[in-house]
N, CA, C and O atoms as a MOPAC input file, in Angstrom:
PM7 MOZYME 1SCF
protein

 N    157.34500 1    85.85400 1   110.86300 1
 C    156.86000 1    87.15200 1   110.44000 1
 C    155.91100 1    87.02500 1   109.26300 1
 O    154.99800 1    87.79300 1   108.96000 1
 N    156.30200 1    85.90200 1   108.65100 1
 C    155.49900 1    86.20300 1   107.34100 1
 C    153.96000 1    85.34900 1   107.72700 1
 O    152.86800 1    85.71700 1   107.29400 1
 N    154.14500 1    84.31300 1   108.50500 1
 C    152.76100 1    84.28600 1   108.87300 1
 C    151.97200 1    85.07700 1   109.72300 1
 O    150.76800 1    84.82200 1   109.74500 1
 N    152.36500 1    85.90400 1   110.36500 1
 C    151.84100 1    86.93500 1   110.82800 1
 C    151.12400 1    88.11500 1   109.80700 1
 O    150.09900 1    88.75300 1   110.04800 1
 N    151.96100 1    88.19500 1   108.63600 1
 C    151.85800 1    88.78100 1   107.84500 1
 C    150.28800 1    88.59900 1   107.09300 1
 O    149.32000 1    89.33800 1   106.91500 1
 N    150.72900 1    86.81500 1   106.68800 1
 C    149.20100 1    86.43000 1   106.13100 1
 C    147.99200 1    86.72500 1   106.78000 1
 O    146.98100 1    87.18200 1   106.24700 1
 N    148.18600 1    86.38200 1   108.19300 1
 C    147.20900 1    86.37700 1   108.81600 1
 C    146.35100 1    87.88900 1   109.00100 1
 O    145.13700 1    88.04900 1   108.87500 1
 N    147.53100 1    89.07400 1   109.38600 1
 C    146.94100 1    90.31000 1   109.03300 1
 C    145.82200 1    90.67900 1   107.60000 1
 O    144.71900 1    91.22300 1   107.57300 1
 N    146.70700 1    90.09500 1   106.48300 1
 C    146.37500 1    90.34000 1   105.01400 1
 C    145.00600 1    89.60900 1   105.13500 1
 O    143.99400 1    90.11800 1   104.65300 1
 N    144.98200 1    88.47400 1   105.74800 1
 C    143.07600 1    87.71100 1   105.71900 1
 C    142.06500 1    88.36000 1   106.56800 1
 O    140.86500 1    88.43100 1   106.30400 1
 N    142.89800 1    89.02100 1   108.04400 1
 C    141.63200 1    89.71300 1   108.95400 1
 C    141.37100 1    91.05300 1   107.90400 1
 O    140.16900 1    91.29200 1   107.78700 1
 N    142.21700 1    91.92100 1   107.16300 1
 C    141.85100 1    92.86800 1   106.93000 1
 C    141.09900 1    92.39900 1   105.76400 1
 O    139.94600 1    92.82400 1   105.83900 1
 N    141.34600 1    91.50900 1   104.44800 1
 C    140.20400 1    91.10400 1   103.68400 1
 C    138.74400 1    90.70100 1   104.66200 1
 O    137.61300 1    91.12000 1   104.41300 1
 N    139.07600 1    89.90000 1   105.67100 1
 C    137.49200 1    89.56600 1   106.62900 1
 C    136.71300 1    90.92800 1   107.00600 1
 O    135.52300 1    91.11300 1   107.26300 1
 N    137.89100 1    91.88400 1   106.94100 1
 C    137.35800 1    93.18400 1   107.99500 1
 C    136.61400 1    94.12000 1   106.42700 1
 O    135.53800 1    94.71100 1   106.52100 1
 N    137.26200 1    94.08800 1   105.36300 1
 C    136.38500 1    94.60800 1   104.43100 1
 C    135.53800 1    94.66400 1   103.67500 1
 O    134.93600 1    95.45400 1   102.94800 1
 N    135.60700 1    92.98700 1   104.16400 1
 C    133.91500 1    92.15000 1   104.04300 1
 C    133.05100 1    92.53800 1   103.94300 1
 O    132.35800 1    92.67400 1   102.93500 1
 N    132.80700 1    92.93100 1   105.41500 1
 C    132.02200 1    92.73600 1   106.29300 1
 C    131.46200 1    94.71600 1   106.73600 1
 O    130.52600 1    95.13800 1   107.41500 1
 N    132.76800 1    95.58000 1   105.81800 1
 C    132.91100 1    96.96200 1   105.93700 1
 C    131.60900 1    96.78400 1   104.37500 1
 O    130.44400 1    97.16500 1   104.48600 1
 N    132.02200 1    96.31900 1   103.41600 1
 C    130.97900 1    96.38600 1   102.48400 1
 C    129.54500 1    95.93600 1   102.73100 1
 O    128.67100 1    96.63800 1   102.22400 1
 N    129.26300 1    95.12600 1   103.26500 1
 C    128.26700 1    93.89500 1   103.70200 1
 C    127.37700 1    95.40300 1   104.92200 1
 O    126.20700 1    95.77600 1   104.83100 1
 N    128.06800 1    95.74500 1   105.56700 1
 C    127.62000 1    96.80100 1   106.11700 1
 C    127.06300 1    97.80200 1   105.51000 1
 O    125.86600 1    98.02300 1   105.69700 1
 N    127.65900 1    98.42500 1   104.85100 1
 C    127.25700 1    99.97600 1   103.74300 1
 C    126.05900 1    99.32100 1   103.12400 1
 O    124.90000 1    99.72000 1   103.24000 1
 N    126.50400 1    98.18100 1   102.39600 1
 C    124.92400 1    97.79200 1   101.24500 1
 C    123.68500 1    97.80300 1   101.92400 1
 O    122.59300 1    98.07700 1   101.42600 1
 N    124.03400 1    97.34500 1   103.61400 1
 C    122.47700 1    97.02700 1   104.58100 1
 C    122.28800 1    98.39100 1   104.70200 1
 O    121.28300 1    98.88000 1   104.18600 1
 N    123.05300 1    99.07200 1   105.27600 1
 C    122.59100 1   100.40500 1   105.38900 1
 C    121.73400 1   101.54800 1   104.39300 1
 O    120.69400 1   102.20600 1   104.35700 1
 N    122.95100 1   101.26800 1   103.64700 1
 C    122.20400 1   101.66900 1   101.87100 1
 C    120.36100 1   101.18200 1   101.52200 1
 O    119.40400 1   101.84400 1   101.12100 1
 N    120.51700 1    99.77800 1   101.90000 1
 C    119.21300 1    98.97200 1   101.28200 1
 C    118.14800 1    99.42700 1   102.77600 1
 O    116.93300 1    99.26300 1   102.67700 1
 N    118.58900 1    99.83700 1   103.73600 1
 C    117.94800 1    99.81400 1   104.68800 1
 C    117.35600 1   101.52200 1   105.18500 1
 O    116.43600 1   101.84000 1   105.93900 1
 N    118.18700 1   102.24600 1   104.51000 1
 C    117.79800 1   103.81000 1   103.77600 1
 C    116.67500 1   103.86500 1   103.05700 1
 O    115.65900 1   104.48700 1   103.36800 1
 N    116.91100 1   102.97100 1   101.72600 1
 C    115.82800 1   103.22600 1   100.67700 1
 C    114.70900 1   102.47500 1   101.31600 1
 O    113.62700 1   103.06000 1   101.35100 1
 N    114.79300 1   101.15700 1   101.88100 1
 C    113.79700 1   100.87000 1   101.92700 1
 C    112.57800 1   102.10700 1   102.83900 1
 O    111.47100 1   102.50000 1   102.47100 1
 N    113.31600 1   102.41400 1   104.01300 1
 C    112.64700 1   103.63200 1   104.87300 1
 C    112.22400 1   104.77900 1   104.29400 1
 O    111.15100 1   105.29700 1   104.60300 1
 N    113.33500 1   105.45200 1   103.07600 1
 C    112.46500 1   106.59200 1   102.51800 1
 C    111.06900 1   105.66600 1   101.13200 1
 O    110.17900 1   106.42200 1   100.74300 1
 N    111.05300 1   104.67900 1   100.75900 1
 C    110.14900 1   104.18600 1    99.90500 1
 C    109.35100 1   104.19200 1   100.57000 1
 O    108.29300 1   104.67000 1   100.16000 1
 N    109.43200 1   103.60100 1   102.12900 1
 C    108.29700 1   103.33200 1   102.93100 1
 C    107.51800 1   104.70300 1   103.36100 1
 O    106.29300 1   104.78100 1   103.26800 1
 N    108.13700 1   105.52300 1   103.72800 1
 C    108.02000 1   106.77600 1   104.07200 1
 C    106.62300 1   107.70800 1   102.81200 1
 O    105.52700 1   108.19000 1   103.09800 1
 N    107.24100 1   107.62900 1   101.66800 1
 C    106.39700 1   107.62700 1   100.61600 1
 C    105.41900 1   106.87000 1   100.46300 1
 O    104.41000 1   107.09300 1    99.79300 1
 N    105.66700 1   105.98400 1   101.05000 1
 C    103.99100 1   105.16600 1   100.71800 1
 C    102.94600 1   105.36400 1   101.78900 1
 O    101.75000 1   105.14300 1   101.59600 1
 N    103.73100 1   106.02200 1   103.53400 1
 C    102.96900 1   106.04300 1   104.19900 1
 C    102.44000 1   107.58000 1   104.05500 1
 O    101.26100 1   107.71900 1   104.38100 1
 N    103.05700 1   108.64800 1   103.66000 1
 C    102.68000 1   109.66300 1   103.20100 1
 C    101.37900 1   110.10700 1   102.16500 1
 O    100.46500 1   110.92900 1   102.22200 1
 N    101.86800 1   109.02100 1   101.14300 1
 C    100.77500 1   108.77800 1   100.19300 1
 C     99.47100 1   108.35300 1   101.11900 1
 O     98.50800 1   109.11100 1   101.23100 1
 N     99.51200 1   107.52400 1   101.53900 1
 C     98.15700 1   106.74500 1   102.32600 1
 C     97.51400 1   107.69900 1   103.45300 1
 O     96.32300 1   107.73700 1   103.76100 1
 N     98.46700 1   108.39200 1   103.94800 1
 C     98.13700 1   109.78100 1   104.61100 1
 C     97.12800 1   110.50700 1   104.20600 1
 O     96.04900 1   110.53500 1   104.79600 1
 N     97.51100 1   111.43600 1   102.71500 1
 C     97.09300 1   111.91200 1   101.94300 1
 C     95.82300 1   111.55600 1   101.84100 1
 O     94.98200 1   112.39700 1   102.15800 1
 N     95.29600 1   109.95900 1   101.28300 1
 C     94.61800 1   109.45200 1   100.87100 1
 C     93.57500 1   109.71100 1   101.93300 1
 O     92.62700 1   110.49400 1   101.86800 1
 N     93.95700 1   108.83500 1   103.01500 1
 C     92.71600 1   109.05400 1   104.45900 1
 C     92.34300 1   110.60400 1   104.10700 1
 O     91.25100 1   110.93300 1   103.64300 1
 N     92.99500 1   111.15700 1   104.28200 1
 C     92.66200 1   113.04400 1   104.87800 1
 C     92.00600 1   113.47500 1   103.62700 1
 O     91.63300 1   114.63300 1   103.81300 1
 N     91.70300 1   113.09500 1   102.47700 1
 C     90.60500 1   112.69900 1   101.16400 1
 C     89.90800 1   112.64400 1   101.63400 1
 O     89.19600 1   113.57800 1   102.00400 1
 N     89.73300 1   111.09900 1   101.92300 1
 C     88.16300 1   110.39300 1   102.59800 1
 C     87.79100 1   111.00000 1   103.63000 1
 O     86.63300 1   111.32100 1   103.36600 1
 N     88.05400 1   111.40200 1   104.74100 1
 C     87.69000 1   111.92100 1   105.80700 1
 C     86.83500 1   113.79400 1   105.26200 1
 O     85.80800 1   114.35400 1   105.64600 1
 N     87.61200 1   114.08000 1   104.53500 1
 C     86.63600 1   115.27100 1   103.66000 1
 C     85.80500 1   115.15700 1   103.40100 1
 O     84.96100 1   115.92600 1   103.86200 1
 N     85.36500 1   114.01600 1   102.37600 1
 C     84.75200 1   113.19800 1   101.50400 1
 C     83.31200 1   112.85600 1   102.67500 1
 O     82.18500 1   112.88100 1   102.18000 1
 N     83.39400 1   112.69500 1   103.47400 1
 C     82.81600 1   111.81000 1   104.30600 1
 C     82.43300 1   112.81400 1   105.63100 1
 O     81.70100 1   112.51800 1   106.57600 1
 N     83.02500 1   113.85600 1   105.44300 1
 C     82.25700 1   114.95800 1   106.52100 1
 C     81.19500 1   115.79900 1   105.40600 1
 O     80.16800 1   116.29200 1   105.87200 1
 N     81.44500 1   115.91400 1   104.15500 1
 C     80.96300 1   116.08600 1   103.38700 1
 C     79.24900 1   115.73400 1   103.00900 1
 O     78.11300 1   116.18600 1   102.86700 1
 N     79.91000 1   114.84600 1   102.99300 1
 C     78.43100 1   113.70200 1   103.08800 1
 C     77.49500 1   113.80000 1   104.28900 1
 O     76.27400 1   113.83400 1   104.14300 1
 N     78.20700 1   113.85300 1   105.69800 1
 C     77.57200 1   114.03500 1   106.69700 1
 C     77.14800 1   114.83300 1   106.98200 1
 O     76.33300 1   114.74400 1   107.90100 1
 N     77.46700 1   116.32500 1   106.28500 1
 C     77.27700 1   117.51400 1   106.43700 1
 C     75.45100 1   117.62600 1   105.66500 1
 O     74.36300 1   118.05200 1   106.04900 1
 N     75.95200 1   117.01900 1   104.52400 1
 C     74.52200 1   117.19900 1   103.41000 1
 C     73.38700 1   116.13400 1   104.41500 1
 O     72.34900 1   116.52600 1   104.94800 1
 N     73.78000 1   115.16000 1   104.44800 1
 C     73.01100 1   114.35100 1   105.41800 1
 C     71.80300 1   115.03600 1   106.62100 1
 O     70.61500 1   114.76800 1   106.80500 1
 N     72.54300 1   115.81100 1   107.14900 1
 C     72.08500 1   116.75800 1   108.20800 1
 C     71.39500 1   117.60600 1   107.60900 1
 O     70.16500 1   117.65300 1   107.63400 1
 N     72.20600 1   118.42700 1   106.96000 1
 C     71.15600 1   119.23900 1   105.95700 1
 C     69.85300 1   118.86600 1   105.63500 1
 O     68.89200 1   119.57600 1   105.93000 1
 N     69.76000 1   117.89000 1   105.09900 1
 C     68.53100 1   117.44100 1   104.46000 1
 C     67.34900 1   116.58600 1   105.43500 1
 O     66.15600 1   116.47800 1   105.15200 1
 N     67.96300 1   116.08500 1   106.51100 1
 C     67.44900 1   116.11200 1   107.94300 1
 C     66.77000 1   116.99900 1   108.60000 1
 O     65.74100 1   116.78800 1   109.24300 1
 N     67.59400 1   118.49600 1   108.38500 1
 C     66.80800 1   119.53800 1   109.04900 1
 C     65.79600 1   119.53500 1   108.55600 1
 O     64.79500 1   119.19600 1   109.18700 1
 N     65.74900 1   119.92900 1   107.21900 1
 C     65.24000 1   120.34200 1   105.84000 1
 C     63.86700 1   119.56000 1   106.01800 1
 O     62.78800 1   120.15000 1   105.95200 1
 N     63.98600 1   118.08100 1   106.26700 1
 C     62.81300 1   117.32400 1   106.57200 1
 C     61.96300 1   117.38500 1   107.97300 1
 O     60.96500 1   116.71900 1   108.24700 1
 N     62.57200 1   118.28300 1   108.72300 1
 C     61.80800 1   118.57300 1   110.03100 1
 C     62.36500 1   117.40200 1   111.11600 1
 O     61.96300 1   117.25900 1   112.27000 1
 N     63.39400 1   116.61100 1   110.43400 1
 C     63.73400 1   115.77900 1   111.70600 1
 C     64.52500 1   115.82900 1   113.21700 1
 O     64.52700 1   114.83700 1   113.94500 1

């Protein structure tokens, strides 16, 4: 009985291992997705800038095209 005993007492230390070892990946594997999330948001942002930026330009471009009779 009593080695039965031990043996329970080591699977359930193995089993809470591996219960922690779990949560931390999950945990680390959360943040990393919302950090990432933020950075792809940010870079989002950023394009949809330039793309303003740059119809902008194309806009005056034309303009001044007409403007020249071209």
């Amino acid at each position: 009985m009593s080695n039965e005993l031990a043996e329970a007492k080591e699977l359930i230390k193995t089993l809470q291992g591996q219960i922690q070892s779990l949560q931390y990946t999950k945990h680390h594997d959360y943040k990393f997705l919302v950090e990432e999330n933020h950075r792809i948001a940010k870079e989002l942002d950023e394009v949809k800038m330039d793309n303003k930026k740059l119809t902008q330009q194309i806009n005056d471009m034309a303009a001044k095209l007409r403007d020249a009779s071209f």
